[in-house]
C-alpha positions in Angstrom: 50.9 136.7 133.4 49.3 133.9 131.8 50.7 131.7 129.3 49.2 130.4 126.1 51.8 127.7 125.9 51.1 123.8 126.3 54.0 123.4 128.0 55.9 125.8 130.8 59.5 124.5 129.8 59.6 127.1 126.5 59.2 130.0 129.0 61.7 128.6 131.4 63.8 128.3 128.8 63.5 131.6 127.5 63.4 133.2 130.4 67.1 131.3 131.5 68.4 132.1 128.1 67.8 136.0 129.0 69.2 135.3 132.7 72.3 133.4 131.6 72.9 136.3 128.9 72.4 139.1 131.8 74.7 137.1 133.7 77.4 136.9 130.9 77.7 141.0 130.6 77.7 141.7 134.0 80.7 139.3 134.3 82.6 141.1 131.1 82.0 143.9 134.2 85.7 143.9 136.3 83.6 145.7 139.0 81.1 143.2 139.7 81.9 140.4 141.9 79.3 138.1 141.3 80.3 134.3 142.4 80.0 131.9 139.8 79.4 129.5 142.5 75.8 130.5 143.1 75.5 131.1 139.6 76.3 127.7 138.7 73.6 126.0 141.0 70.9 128.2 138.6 72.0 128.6 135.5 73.6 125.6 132.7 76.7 124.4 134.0 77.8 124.7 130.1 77.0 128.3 129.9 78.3 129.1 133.6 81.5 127.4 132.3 82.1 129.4 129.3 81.6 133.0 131.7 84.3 131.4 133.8 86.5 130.8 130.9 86.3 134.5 130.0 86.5 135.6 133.5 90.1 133.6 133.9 91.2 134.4 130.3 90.7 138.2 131.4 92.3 137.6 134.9 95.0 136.2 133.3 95.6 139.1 130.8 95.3 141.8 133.4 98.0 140.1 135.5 99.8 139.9 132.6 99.6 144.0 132.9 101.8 144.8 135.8 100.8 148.1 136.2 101.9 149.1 139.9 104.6 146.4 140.2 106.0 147.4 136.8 105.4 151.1 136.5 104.1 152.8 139.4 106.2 151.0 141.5 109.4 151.7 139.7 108.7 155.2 138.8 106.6 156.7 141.9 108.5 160.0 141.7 108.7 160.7 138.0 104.2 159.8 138.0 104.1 162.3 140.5 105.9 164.7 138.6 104.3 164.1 135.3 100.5 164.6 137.6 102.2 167.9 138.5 102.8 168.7 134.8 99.1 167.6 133.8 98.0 169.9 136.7 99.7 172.8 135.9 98.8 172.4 132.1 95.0 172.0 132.9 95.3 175.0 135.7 97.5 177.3 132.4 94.7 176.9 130.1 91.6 176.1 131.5 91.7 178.0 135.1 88.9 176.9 137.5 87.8 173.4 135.9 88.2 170.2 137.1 91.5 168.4 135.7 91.2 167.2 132.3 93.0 166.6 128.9 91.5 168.9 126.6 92.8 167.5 123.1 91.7 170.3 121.2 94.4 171.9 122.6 96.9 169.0 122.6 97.7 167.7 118.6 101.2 168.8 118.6 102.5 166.0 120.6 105.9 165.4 119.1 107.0 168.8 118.4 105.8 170.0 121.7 107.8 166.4 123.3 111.4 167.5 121.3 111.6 171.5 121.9 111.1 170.1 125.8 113.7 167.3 125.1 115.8 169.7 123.3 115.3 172.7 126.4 116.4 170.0 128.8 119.2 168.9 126.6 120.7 172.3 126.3 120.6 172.5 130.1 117.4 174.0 131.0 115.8 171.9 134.1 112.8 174.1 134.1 110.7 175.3 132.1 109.3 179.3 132.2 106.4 178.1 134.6 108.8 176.2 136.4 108.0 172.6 135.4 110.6 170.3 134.7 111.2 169.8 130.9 111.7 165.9 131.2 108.2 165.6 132.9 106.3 167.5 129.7 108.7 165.4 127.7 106.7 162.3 129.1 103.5 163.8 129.4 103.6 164.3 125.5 105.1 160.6 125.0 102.0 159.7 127.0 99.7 161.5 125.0 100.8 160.1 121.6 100.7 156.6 123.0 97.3 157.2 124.7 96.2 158.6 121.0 97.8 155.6 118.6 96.3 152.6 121.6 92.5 154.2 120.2 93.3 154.1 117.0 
């Protein structure tokens, strides 16, 4: 590649413009784990900086989401229970395919969540396929929160 340029710093330049920016998205990345270390001994310290700000700023806010210590950990048998009600739910209505929500088939989230909550309340543990009430309860409540959080 030749260039027409009377200086090579404008392709440097460019060309660690387009690294830094490659270096900035795969650290938006959780998976990656990419040291900022080496990073920093190629790329502007300014730049590397600001990707480290992020990085912390986003470390901070997912420990800031307890989600084992705060749910799973409190609540191990009543997860398992509600897996058991998304299993038997995907196995009623979509019989040999892999788990999944089909939410064509799931839009009536609150009055499928209180005839459940009413069923348990008038003393019926289990439901007709033998699933516990409470557990659809909070697979519905799930549902409705999953579906207002995308909104």
């Amino acid at each position: 590649m030749s260039v027409i340029l009377g200086s090579k710093r404008p392709l440097i330049e460019l060309l660690s413009n387009t690294l830094v920016n490659l270096i900035a998205k795969v650290y938006l990345i959780p998976q990656n784990n990419a040291s900022p270390v080496v990073h920093s001994l190629i790329y502007p310290r300014v730049r590397i900086s600001v990707i480290i700000q992020v990085m912390k700023k986003e470390a901070i806010q997912r420990k800031a989401t307890p989600i084992y210590s705060g749910v799973l950990k409190y609540f191990p048998d009543a997860i398992k229970e509600v897996a058991r009600v998304s299993q038997a739910g995907n196995d009623q209505h979509h019989k040999n395919k892999p788990l999944h929500w089909d939410r064509s088939k799931s839009t009536d989230e609150l009055d499928a969540l209180t005839r459940h909550l009413v069923d348990h309340a008038s003393g019926h543990e289990l439901d007709t396929d033998g699933q516990r009430h409470l557990a659809k309860v909070v697979w519905r409540a799930l549902a409705m929160l999953q579906k207002e959080l995308e909104k």
